[in-house]
PyMOL Python script that loads the backbone (N, CA, C, O; Angstrom):
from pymol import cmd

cmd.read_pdbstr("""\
ATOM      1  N   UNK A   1      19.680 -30.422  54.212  1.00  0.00           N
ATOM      2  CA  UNK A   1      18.267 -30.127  54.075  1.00  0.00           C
ATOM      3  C   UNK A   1      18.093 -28.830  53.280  1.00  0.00           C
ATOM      4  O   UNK A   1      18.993 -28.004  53.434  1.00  0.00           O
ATOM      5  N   UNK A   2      16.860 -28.437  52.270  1.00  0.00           N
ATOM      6  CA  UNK A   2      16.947 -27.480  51.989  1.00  0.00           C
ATOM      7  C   UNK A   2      16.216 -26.579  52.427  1.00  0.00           C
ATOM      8  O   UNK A   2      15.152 -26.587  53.046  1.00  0.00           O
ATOM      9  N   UNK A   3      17.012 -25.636  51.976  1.00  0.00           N
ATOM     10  CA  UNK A   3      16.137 -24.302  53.064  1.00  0.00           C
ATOM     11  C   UNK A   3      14.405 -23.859  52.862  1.00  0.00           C
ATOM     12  O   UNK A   3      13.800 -24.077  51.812  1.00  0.00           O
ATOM     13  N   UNK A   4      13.945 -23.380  53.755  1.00  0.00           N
ATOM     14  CA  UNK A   4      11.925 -23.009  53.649  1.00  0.00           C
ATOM     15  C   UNK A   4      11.733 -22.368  52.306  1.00  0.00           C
ATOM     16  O   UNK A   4      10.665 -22.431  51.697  1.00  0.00           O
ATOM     17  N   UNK A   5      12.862 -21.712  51.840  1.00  0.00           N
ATOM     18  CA  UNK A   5      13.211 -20.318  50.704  1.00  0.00           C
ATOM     19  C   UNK A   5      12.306 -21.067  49.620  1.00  0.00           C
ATOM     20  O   UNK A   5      11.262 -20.679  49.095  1.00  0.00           O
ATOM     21  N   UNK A   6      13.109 -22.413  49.419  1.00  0.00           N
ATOM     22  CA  UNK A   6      12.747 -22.933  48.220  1.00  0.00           C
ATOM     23  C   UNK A   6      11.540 -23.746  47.550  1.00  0.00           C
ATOM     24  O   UNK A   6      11.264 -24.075  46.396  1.00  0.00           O
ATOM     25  N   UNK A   7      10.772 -23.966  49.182  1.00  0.00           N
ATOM     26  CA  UNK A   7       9.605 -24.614  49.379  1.00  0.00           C
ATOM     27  C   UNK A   7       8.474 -23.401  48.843  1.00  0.00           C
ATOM     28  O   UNK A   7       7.679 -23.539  47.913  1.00  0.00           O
ATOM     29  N   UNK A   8       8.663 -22.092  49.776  1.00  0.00           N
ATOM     30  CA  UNK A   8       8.004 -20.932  49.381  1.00  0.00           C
ATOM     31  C   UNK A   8       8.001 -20.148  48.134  1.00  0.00           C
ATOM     32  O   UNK A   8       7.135 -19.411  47.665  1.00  0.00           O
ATOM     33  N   UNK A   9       9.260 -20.502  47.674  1.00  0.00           N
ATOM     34  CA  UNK A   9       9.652 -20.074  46.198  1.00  0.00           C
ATOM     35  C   UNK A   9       8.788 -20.394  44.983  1.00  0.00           C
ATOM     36  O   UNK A   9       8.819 -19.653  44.000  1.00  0.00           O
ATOM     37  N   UNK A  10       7.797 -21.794  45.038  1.00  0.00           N
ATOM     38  CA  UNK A  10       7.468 -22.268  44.050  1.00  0.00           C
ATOM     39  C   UNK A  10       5.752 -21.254  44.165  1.00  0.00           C
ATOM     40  O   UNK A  10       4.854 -21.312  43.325  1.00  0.00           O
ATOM     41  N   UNK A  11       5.747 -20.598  45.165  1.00  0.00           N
ATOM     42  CA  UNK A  11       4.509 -19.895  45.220  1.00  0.00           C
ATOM     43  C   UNK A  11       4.502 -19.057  44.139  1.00  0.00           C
ATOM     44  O   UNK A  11       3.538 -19.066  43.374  1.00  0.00           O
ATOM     45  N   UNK A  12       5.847 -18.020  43.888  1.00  0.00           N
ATOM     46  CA  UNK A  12       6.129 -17.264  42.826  1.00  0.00           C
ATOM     47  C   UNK A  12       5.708 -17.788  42.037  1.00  0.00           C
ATOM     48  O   UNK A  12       4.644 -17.312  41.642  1.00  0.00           O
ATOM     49  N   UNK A  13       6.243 -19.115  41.268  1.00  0.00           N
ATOM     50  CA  UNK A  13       5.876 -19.261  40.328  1.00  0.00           C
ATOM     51  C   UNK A  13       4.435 -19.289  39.381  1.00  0.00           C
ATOM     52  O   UNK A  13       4.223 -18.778  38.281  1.00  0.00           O
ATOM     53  N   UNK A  14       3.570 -20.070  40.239  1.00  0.00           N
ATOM     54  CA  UNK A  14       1.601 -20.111  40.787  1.00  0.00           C
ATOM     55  C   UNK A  14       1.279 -18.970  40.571  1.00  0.00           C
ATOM     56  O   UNK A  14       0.510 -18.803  39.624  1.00  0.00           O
ATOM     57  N   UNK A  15       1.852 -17.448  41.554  1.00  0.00           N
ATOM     58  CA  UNK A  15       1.312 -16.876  41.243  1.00  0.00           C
ATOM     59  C   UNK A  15       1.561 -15.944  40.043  1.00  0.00           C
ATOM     60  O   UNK A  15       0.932 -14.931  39.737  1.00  0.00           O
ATOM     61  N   UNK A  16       2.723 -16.566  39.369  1.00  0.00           N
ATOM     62  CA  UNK A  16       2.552 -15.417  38.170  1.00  0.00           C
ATOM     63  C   UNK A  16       1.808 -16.053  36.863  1.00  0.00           C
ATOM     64  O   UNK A  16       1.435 -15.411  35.882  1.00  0.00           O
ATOM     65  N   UNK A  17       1.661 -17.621  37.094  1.00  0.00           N
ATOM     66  CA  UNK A  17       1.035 -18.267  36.255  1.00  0.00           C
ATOM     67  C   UNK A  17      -0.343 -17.453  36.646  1.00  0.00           C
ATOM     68  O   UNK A  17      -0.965 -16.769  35.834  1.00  0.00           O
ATOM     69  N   UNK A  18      -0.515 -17.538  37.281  1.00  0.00           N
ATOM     70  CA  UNK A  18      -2.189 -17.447  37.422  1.00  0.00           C
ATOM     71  C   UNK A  18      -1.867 -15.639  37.048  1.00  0.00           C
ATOM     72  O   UNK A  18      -2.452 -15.520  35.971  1.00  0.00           O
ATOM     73  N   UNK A  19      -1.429 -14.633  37.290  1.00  0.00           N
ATOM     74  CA  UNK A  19      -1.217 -13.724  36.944  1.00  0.00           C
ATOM     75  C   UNK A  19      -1.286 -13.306  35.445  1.00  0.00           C
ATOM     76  O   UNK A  19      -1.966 -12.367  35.031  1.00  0.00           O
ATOM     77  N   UNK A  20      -0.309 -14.315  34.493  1.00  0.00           N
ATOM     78  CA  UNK A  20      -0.338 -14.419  33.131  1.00  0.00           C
ATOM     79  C   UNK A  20      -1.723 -14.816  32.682  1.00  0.00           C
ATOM     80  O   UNK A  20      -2.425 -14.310  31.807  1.00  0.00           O
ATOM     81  N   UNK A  21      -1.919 -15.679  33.358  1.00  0.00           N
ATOM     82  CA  UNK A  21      -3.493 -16.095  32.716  1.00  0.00           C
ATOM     83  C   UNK A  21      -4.880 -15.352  32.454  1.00  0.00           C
ATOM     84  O   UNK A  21      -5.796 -15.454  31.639  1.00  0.00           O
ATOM     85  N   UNK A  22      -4.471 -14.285  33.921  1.00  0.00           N
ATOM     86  CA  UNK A  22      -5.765 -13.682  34.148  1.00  0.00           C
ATOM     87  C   UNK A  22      -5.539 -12.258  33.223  1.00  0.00           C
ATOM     88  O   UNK A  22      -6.361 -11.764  32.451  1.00  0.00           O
ATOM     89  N   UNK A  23      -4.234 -11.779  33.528  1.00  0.00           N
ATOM     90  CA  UNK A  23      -3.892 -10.151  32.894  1.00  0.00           C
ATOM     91  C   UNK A  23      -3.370 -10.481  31.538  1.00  0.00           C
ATOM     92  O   UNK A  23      -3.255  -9.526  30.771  1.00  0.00           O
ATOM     93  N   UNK A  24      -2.971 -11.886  31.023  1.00  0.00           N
ATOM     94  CA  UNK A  24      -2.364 -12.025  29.805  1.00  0.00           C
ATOM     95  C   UNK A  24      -3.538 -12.249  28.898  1.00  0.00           C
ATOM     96  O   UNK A  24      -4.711 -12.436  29.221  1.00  0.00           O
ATOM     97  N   UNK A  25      -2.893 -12.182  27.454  1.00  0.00           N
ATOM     98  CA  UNK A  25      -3.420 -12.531  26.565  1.00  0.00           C
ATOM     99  C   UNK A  25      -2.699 -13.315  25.580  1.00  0.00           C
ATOM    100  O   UNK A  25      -1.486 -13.142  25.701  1.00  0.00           O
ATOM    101  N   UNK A  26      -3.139 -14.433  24.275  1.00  0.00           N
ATOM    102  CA  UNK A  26      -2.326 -14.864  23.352  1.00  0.00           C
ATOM    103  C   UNK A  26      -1.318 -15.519  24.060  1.00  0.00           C
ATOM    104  O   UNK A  26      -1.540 -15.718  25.254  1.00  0.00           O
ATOM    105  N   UNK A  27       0.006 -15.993  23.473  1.00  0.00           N
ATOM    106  CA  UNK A  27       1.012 -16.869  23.679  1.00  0.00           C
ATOM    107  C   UNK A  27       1.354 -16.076  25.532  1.00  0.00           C
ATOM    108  O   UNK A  27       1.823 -16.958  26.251  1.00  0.00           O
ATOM    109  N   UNK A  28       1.227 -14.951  26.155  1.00  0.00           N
ATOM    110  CA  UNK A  28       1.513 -15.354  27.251  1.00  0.00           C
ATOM    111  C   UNK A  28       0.626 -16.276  28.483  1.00  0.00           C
ATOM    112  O   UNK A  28       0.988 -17.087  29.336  1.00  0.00           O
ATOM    113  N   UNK A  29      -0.686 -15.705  28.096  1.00  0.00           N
ATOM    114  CA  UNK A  29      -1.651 -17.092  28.540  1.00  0.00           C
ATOM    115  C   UNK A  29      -1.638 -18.212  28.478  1.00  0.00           C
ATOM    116  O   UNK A  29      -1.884 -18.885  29.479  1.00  0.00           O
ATOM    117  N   UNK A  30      -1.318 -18.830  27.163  1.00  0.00           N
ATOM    118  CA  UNK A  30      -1.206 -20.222  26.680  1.00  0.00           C
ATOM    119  C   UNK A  30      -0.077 -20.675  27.217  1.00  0.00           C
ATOM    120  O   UNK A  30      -0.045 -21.777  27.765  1.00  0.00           O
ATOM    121  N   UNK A  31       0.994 -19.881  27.127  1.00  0.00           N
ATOM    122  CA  UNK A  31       2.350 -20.422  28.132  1.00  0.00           C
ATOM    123  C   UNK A  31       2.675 -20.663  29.373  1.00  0.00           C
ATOM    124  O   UNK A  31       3.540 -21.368  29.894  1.00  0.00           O
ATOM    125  N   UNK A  32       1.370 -19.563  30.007  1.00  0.00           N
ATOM    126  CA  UNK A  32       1.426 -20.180  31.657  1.00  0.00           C
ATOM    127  C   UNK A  32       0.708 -21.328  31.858  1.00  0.00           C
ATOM    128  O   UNK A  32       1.122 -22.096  32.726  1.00  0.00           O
ATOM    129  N   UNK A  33      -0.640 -21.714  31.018  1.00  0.00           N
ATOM    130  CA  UNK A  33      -1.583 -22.645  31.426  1.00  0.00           C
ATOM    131  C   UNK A  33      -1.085 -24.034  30.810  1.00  0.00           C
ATOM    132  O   UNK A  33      -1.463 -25.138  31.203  1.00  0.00           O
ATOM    133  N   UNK A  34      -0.024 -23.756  29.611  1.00  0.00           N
ATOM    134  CA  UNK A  34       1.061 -25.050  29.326  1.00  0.00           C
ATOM    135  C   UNK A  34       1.729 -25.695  30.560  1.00  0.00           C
ATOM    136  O   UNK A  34       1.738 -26.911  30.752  1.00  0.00           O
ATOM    137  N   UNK A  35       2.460 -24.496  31.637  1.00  0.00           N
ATOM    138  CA  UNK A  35       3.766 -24.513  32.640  1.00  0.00           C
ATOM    139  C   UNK A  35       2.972 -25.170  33.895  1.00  0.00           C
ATOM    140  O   UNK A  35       3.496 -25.859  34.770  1.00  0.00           O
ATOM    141  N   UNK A  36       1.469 -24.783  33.794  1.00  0.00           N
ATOM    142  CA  UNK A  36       0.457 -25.417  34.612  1.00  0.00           C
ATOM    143  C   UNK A  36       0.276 -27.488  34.338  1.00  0.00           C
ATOM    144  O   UNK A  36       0.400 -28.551  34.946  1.00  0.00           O
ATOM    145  N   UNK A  37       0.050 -27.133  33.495  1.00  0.00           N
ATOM    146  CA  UNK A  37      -0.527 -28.620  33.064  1.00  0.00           C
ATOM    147  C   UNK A  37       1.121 -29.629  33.394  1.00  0.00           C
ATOM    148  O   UNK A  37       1.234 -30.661  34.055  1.00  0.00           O
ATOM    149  N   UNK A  38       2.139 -28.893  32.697  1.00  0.00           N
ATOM    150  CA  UNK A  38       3.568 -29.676  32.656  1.00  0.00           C
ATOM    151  C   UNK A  38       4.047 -29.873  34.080  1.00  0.00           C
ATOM    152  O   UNK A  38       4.639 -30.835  34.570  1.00  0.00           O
ATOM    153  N   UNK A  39       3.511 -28.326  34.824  1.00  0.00           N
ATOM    154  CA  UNK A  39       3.727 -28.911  36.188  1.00  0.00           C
ATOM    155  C   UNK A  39       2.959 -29.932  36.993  1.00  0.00           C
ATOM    156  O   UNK A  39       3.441 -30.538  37.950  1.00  0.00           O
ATOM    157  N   UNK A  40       1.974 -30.051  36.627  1.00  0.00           N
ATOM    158  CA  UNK A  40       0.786 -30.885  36.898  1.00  0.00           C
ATOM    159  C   UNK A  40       1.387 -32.246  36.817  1.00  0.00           C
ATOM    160  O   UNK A  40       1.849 -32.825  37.800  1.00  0.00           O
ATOM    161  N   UNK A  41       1.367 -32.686  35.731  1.00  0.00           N
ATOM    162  CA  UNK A  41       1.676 -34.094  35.132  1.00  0.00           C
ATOM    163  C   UNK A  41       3.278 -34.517  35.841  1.00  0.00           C
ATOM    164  O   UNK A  41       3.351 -35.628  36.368  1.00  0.00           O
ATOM    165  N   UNK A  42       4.354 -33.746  35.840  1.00  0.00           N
ATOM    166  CA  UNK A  42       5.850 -33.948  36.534  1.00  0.00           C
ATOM    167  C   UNK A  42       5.394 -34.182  38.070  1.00  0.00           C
ATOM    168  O   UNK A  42       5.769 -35.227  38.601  1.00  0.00           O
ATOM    169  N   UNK A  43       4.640 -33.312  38.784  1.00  0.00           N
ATOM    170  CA  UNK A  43       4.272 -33.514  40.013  1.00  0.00           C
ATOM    171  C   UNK A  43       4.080 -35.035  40.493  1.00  0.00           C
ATOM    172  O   UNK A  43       4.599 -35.742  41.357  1.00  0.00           O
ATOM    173  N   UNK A  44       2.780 -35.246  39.217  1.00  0.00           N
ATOM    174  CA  UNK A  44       2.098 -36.348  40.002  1.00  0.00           C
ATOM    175  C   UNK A  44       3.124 -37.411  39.268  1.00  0.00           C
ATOM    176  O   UNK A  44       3.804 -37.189  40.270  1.00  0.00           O
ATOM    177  N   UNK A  45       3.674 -38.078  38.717  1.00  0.00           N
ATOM    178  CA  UNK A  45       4.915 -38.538  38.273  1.00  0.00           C
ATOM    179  C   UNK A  45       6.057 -38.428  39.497  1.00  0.00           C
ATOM    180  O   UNK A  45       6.554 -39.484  39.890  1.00  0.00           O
ATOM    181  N   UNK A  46       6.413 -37.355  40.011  1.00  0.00           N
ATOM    182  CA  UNK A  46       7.093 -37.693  41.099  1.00  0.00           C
ATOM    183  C   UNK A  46       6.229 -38.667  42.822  1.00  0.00           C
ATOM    184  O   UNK A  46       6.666 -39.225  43.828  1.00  0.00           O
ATOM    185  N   UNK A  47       5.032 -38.390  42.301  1.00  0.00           N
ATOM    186  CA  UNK A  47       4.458 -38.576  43.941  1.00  0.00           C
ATOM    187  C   UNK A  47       4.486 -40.054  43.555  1.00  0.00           C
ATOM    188  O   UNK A  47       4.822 -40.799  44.475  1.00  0.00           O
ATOM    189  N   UNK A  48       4.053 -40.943  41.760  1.00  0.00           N
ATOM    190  CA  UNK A  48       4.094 -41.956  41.730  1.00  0.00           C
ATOM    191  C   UNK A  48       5.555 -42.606  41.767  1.00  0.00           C
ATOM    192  O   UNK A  48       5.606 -43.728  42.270  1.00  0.00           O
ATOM    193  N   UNK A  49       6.410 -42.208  41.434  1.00  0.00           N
ATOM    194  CA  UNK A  49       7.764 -42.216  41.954  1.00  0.00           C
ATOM    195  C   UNK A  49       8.580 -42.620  42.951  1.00  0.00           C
ATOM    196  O   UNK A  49       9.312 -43.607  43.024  1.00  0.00           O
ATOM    197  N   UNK A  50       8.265 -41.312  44.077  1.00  0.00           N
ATOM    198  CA  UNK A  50       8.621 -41.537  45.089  1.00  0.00           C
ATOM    199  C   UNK A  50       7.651 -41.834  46.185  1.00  0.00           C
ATOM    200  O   UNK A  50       7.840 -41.149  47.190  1.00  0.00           O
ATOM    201  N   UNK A  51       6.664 -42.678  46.246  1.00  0.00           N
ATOM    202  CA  UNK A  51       5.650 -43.070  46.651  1.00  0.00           C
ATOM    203  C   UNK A  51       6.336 -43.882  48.036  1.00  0.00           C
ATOM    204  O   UNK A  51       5.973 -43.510  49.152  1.00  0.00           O
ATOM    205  N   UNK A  52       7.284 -44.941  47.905  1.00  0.00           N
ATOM    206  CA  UNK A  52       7.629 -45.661  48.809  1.00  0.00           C
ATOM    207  C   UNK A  52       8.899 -44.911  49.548  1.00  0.00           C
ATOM    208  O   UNK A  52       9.783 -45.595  50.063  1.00  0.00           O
ATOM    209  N   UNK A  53       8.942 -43.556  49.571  1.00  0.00           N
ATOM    210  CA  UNK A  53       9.747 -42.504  50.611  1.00  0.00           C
ATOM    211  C   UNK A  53       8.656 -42.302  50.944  1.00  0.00           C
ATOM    212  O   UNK A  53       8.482 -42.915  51.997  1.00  0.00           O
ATOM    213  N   UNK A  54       7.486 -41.607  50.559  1.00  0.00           N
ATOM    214  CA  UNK A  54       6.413 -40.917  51.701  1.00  0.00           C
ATOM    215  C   UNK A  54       5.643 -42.049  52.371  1.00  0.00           C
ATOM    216  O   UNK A  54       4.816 -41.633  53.182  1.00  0.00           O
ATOM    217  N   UNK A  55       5.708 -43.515  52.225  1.00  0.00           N
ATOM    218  CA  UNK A  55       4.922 -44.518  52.763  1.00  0.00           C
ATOM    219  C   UNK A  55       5.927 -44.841  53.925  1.00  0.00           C
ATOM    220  O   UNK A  55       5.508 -44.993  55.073  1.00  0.00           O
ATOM    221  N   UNK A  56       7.428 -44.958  53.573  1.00  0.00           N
ATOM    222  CA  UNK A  56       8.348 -45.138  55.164  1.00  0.00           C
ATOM    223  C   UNK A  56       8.543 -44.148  56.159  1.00  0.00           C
ATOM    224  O   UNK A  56       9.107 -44.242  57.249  1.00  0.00           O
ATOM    225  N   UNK A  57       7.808 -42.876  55.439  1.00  0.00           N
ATOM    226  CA  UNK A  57       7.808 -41.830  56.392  1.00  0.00           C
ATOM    227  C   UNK A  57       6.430 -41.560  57.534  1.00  0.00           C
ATOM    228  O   UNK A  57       6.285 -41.029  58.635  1.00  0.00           O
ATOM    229  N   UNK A  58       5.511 -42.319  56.461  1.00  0.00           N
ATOM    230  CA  UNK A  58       4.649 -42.323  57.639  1.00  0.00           C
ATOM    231  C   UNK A  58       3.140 -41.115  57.242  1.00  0.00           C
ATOM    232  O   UNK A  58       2.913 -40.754  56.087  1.00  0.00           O
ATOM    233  N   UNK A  59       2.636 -40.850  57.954  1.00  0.00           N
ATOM    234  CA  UNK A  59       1.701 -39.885  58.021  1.00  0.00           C
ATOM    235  C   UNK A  59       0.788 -40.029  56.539  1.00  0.00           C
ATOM    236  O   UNK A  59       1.037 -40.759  55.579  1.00  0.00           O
ATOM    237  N   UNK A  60      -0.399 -39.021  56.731  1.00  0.00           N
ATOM    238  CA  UNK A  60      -1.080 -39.116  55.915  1.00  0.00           C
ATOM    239  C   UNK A  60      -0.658 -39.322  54.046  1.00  0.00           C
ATOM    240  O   UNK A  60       0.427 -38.861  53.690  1.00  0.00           O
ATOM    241  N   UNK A  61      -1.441 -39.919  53.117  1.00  0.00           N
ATOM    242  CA  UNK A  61      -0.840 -40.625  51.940  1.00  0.00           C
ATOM    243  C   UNK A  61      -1.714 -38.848  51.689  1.00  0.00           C
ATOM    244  O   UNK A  61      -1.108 -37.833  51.347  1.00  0.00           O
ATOM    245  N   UNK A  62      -2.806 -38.914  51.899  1.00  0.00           N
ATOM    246  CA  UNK A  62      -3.140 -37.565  51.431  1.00  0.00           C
ATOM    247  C   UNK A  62      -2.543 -36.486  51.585  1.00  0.00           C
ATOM    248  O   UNK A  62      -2.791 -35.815  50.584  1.00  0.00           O
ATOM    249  N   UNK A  63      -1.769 -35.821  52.400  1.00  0.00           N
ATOM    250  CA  UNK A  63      -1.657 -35.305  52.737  1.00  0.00           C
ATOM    251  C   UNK A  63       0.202 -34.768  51.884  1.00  0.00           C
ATOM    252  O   UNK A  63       0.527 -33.712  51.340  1.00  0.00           O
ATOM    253  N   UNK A  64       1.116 -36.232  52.172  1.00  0.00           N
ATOM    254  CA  UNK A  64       1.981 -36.532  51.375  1.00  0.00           C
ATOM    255  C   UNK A  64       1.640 -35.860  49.766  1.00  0.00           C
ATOM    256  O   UNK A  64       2.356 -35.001  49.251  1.00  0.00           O
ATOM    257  N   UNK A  65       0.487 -36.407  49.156  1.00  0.00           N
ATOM    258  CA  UNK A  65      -0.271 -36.076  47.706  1.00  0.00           C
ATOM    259  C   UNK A  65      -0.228 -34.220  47.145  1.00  0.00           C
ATOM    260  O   UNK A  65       0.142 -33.408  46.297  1.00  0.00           O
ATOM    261  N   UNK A  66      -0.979 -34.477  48.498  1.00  0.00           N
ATOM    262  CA  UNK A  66      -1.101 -32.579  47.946  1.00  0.00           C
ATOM    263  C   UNK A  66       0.211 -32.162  47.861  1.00  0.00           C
ATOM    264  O   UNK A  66       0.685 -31.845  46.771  1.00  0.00           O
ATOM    265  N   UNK A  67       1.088 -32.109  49.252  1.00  0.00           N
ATOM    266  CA  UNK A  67       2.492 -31.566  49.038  1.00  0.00           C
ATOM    267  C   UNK A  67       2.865 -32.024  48.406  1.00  0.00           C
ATOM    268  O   UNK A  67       3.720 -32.470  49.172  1.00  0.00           O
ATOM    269  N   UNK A  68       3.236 -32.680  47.044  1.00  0.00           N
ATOM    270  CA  UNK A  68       3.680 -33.367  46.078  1.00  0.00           C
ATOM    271  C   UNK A  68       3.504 -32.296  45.206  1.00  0.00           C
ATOM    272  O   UNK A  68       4.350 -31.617  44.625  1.00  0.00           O
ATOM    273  N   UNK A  69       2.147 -32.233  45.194  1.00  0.00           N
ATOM    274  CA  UNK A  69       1.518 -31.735  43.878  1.00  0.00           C
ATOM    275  C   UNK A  69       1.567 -30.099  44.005  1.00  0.00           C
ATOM    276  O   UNK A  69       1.365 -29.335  43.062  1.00  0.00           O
ATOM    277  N   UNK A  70       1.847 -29.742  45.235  1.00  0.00           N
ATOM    278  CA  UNK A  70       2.671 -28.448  45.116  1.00  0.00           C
ATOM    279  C   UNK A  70       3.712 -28.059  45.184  1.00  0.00           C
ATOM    280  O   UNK A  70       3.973 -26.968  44.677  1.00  0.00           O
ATOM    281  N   UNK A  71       4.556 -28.704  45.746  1.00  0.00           N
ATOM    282  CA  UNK A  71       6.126 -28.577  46.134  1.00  0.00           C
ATOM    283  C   UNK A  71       6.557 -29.318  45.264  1.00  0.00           C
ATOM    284  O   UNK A  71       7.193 -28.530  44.565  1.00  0.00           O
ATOM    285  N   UNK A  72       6.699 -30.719  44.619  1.00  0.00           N
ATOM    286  CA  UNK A  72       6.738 -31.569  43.974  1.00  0.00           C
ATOM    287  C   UNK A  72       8.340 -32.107  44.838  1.00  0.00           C
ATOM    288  O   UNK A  72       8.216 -32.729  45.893  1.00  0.00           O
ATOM    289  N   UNK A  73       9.694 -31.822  44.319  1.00  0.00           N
ATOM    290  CA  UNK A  73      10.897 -31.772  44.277  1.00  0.00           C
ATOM    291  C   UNK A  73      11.340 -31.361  46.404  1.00  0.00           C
ATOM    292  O   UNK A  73      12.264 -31.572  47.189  1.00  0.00           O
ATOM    293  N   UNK A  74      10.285 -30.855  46.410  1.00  0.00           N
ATOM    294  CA  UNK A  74      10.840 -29.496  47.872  1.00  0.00           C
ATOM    295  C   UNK A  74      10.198 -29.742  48.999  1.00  0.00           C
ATOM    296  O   UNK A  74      10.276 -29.160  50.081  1.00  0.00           O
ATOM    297  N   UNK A  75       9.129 -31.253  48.451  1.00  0.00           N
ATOM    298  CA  UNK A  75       8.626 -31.959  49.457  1.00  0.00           C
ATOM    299  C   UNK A  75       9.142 -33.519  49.849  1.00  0.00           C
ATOM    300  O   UNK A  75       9.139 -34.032  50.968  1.00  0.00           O
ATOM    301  N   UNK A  76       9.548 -34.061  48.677  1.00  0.00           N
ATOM    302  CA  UNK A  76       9.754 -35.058  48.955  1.00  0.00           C
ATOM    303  C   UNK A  76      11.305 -35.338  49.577  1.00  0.00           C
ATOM    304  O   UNK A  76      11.556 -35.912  50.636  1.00  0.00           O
ATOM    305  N   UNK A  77      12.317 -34.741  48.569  1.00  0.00           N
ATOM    306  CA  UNK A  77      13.503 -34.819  48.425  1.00  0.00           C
ATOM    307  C   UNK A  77      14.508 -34.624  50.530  1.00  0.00           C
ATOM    308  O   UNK A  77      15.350 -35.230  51.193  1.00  0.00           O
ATOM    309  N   UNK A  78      13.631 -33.419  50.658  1.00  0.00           N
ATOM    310  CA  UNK A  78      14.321 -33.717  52.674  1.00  0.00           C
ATOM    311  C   UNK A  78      13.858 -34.532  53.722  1.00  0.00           C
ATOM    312  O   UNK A  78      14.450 -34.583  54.800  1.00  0.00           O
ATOM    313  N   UNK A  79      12.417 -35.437  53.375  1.00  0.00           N
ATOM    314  CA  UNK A  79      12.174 -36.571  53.598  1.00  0.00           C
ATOM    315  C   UNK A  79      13.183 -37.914  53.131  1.00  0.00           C
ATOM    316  O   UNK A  79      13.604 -38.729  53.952  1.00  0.00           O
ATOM    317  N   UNK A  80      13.468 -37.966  51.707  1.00  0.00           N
ATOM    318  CA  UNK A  80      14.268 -38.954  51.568  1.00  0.00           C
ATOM    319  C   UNK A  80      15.610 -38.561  52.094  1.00  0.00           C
ATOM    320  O   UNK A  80      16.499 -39.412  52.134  1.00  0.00           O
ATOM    321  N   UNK A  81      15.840 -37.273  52.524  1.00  0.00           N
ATOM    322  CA  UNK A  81      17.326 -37.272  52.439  1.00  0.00           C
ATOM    323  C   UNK A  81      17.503 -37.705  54.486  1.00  0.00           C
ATOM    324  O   UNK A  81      18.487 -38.230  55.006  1.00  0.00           O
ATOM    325  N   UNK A  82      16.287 -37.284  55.162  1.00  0.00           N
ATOM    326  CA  UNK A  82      16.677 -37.792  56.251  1.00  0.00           C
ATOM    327  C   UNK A  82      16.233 -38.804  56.665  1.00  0.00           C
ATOM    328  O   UNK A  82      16.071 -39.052  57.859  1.00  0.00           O
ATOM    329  N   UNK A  83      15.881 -39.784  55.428  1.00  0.00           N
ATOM    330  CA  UNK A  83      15.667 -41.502  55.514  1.00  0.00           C
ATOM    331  C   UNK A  83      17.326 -42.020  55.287  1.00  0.00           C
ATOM    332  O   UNK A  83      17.853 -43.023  55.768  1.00  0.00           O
ATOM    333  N   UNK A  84      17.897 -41.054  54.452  1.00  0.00           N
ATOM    334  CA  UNK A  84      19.107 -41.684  54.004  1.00  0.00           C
ATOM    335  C   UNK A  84      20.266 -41.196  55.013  1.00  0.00           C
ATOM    336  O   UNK A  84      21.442 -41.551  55.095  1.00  0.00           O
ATOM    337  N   UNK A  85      19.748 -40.544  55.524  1.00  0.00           N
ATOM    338  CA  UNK A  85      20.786 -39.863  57.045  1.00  0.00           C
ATOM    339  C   UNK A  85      20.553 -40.910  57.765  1.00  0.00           C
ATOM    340  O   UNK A  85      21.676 -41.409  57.693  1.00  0.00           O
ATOM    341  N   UNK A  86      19.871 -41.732  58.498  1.00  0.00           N
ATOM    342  CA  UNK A  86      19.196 -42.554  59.445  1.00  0.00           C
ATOM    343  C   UNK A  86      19.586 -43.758  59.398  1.00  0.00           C
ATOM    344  O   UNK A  86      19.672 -44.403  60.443  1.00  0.00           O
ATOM    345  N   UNK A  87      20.037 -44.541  57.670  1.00  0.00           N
ATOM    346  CA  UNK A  87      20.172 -45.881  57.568  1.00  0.00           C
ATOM    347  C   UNK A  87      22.260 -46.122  57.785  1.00  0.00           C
ATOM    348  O   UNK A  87      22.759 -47.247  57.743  1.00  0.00           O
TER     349      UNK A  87
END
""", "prot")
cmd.dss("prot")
cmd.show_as("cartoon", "prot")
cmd.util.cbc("prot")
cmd.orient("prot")
């Protein structure tokens, strides 16, 4: 399983995007609100993805969604891994 570190880790990233955006200017602005959108689009690509791990797991589809779309990788991945412990 992976550790909370890495779940919390992706906060860093958010907040320096949003950091660059607000205190930046020119190519460092445009590069966070790029890293935004790329994360955006990979996210929801994984949630369509791995859609049928968060449906055998159960619980809210919404709820599954959001943590997707923030964790992307750090939400889904110790769900499937203790579907694959189990079988």
């Amino acid at each position: 399983m992976l550790p909370a570190m890495n779940k919390n880790s992706v906060w860093i990233l958010y907040i320096g995007c949003a950091l660059a955006i607000l205190l930046g200017s020119g190519g460092i602005a445009t590069g966070a609100w790029w890293l935004i959108a790329i994360l955006a689009v990979a996210h929801l690509a994984e949630f369509v993805v791995k859609r049928d791990v968060m449906v055998r797991a159960g619980g809210s589809m919404g709820n599954h969604f959001v943590q997707t779309m923030i964790y992307g990788f750090f939400h889904w991945k110790p769900i499937e891994d203790g579907q694959n412990a189990d079988s």
